[in-house]
N, C-alpha and C positions, 0 to 999 in steps of 0.2 A: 530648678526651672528647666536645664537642661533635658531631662529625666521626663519631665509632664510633655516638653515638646517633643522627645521620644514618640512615648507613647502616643500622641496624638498624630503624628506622621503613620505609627502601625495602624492603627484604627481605621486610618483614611484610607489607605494600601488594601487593610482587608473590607473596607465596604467597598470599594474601587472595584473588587474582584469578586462581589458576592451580590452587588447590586442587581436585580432584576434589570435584562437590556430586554426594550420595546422597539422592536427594527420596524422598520416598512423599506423594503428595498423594491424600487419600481426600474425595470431592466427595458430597456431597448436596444434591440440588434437587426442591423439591415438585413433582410431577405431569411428572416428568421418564418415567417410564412407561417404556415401546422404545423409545422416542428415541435415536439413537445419539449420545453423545459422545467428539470427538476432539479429545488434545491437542497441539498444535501448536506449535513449537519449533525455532530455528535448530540443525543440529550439523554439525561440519564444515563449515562454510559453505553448507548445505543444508536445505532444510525440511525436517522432521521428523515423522513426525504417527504415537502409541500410540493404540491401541485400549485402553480401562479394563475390568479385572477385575470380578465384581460382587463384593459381599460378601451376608455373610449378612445384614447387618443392614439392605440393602436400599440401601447407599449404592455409589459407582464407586471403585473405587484405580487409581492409575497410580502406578511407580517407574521406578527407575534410576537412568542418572546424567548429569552433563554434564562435561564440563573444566571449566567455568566459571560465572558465574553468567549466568543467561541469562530476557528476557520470554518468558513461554510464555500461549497464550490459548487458550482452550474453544471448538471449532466445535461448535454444536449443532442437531442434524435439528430438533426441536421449531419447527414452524410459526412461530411468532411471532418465530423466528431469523430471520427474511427476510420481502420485503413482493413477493407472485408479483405481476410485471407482466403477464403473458398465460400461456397455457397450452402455450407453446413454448419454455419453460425460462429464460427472464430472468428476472432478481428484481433487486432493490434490497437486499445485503447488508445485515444489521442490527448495531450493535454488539455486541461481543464481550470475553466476558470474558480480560481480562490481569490476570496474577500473574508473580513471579518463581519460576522453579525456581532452588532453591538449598537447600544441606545441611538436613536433617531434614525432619521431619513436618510436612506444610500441610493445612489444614482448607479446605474452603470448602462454603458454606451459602447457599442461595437459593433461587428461585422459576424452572424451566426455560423459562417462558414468557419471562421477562427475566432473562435465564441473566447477560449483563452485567453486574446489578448486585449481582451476588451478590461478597464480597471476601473474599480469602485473608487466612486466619489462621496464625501458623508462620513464625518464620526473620527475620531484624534484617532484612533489604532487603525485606519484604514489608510489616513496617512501615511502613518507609520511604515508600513508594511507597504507602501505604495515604494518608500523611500527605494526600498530592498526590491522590490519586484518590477517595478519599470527598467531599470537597468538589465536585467537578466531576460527578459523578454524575448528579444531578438536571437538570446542562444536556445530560448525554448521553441521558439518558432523555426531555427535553423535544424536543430534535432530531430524535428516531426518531420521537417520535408525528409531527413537523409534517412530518417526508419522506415519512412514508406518505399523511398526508392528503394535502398536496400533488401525490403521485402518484396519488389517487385523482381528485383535481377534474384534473389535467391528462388526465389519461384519458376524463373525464367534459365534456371539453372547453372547461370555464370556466380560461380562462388567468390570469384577476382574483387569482380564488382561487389557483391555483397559484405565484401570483407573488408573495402576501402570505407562501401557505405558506415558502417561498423563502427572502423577507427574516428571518422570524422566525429558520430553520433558520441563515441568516448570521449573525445577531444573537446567538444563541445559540454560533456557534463562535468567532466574536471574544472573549466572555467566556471563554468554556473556555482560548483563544489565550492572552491576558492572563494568569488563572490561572498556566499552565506556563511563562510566559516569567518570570515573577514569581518562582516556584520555582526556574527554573536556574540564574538571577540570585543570589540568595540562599543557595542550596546548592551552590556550582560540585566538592564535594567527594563530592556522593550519586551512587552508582549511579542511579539515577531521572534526575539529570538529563540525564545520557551518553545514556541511552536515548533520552529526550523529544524533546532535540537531535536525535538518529538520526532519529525521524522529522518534524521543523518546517521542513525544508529550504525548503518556498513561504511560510512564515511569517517571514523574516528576507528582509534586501537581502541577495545573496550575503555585501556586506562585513559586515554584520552577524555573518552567519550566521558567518563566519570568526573576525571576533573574540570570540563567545559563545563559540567554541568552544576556543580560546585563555585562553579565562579558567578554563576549569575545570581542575581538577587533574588530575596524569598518573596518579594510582592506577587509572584506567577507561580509560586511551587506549589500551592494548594487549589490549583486548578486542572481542570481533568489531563491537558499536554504537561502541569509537573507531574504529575500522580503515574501518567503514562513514562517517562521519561525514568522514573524512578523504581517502575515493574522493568521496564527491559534493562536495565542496570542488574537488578536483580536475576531476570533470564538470561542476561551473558554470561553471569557466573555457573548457572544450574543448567546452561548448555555448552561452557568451555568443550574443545577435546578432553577428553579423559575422565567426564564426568556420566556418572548413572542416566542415560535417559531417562524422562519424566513420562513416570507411567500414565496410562489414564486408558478408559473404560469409553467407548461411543458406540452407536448401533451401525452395525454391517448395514450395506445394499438391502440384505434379504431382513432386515430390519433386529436382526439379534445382537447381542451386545459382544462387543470382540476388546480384551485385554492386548497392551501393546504386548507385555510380561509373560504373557503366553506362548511367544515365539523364541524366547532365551534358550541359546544352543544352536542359534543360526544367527546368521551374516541379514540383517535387515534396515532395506532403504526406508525410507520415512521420507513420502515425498509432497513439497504439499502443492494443491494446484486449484484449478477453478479452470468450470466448464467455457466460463467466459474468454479464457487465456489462449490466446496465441501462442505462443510462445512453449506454454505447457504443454498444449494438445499437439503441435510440435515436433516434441519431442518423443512421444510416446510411439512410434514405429521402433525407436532405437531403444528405447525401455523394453520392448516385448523382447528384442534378438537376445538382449542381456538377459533378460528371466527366462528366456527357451534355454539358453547357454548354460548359468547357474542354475535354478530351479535345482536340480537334482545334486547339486554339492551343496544344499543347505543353504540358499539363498529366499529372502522373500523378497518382498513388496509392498506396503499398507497406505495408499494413497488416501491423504486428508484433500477432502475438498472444502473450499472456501467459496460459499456461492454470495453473489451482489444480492441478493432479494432479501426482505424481513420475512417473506411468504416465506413458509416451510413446503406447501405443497407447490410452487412453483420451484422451490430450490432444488427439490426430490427430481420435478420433474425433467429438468436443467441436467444435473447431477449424472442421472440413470442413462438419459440419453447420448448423453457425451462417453459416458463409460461403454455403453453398446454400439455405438458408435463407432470406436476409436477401438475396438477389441481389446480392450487391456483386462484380463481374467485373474489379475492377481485382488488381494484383500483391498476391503474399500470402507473407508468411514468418511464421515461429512463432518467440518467442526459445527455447523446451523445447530445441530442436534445439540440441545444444551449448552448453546455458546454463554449464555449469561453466567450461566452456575459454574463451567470450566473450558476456556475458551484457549484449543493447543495452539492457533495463531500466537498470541500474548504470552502464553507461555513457553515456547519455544524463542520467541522474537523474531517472527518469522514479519520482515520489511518488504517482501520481493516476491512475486513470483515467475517461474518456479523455485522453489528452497527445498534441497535436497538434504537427510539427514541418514549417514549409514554407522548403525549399530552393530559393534560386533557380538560375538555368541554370550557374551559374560552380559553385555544389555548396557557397555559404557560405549558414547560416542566418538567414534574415530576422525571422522569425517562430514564438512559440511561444503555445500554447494550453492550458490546463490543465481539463478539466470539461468537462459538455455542456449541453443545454438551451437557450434560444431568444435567449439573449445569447449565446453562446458562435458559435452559429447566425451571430449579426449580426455579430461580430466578423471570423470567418472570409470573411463573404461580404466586409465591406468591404475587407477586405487581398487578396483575388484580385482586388477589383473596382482596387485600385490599379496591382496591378501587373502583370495582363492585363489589362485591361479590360474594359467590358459581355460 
């Protein structure tokens, strides 16, 4: 008897997680205006993004459906969604509201200027994850105000300030950190924490990270956040120090195919970024002095770009520009370019951008980098400086 009630608790578990979910999420946000809102959402192993109906009563509906239960988050136009660093299309992404889609009707109710903190109502895993996410709120809303500052004194050239800004914003995600590492700990049984997990990969030691993942229950491993969770377990090990970079093959700029295994017998960064990125485009004045510097002692360069679009010809065009742009003349591949069939975000485990990866001549990696800004800067310069020299 014991045995039959087994198996009928698995059964449940797995129609639980395979069930067809029919959302209707109808969204209202003060001063939300034209502003366009898109929601955004894994399916088929691919991002997803509806455009919202309007209604009459002034509010957006989005429906359909998913296979599964799945995070889905509100991109929105509305200014205060992004903090513009210049007038040449960098910004500094701002946070974003996440909810679960999953079976019936989800309510959500906010303010479009801080569309984030607005929180889904509707459905037991939005609950859930309500649990986890009202609490942390107020430090995600504190971190947005101290990145914009900070990006305004960095810009305005007081480093002091930027630097405090900095700390605060750290200070602030270590607690948030703690928070969710606390919840997965606690709940190894929620949806929410499968998720969480999916994305703390630079929050854990690998081994860590393997045995949190090991503790929670198999009701959520066969879903796309276990399945994910269980490729970068896998890319932590096939991207340790000391291990062979993972070769792979994508089309140049000028559209021809460039092998990474091609450049073995030099010192190469591996860096990955997006046109979209603040933070990347950045840093690339200080990327160039270091390739004018090295270049000639056997140094390269092969920037992966990661563009937001499913377009391919919008990604190109995003892509080219920013690379012309920003003068950066070293090797250039796009992961867009056959991301389905071999996608080197996923395979690297690349969680951040910028994510920095330096290869030495033999083609094993020495060194990785996660972020940008003026420690990131100091880091880099002293590990070329180790292992080229001046």
């Amino acid at each position: 008897m014991r045995k039959i009630i087994l198996s009928i608790l698995a059964l449940a578990a797995a129609l639980q997680v395979s069930a067809q979910q029919k959302y209707t999420v109808d969204v209202y946000l003060e001063g939300q205006d034209n502003h366009k809102l898109t929601l955004s959402y894994v399916k088929n192993g691919a991002r997803h993004s509806d455009t919202a109906q309007k209604l009459p009563d002034g509010g957006l509906r989005f429906s359909g459906e998913v296979a599964e239960p799945v995070m889905a988050v509100l991109f929105n136009s509305h200014p205060g969604s992004r903090h513009q660093m210049n007038g040449g299309g960098m910004f500094i992404p701002g946070p974003i509201m996440e909810f679960v889609l999953e079976d019936g009707k989800i309510t959500i109710k906010g303010i479009s200027e801080k569309s984030f903190l607005a929180v889904a109502k509707g459905g037991k895993l939005n609950a859930e994850f309500a649990k986890l996410h009202t609490p942390e709120l107020p430090l995600i809303d504190k971190k947005w105000e101290a990145t914009k500052a900070g990006a305004i004194a960095y810009k305005a050239g007081d480093t002091t300030k930027a630097a405090a800004y900095r700390k605060e914003g750290n200070e602030l995600e270590e607690k948030k950190k703690a928070i969710r590492q606390a919840y997965i700990a606690k709940n190894p049984g929620a949806f929410t924490s499968m998720y969480l997990l999916s994305l703390m990969y630079e929050d854990y030691t690998p081994e860590d990270y393997a045995k949190a993942y090991g503790k929670l229950a198999g009701t959520w491993k066969s879903t796309f956040y276990g399945k994910l969770i269980a490729n970068k377990i896998e890319s932590t090990k096939a991207t340790a120090l000391g291990m062979p970079a993972i070769d792979f093959t994508k089309k140049d700029i000028n559209g021809n195919n460039f092998t990474l295994s091609s450049l073995k017998g030099k010192y190469v960064l591996v860096d990955f970024w997006g046109s979209w990125c603040g933070p990347c485009r950045a840093s690339h004045p200080h990327m160039r002095q270091l390739y004018d510097k090295y270049k000639s002692k056997g140094f390269e360069i092969v920037g992966v770009s990661e563009e937001k679009t499913e377009k391919i010809a919008d990604a190109e065009k995003f892509w080219k520009g920013a690379i012309e742009k920003d003068g950066i003349n070293w090797l250039h591949v796009m992961n867009n370019y056959g991301k389905q069939d071999f996608d080197l975000v996923q395979k690297y485990g690349v969680t951040g951008f910028p994510t920095k990866y330096l290869i030495d001549p033999q083609g094993k990696i020495i060194f990785k980098l996660v972020g940008g800004g003026k420690e990131s800067e100091d880091e880099l310069d002293a590990k070329l400086k180790e292992v080229i020299g001046e």
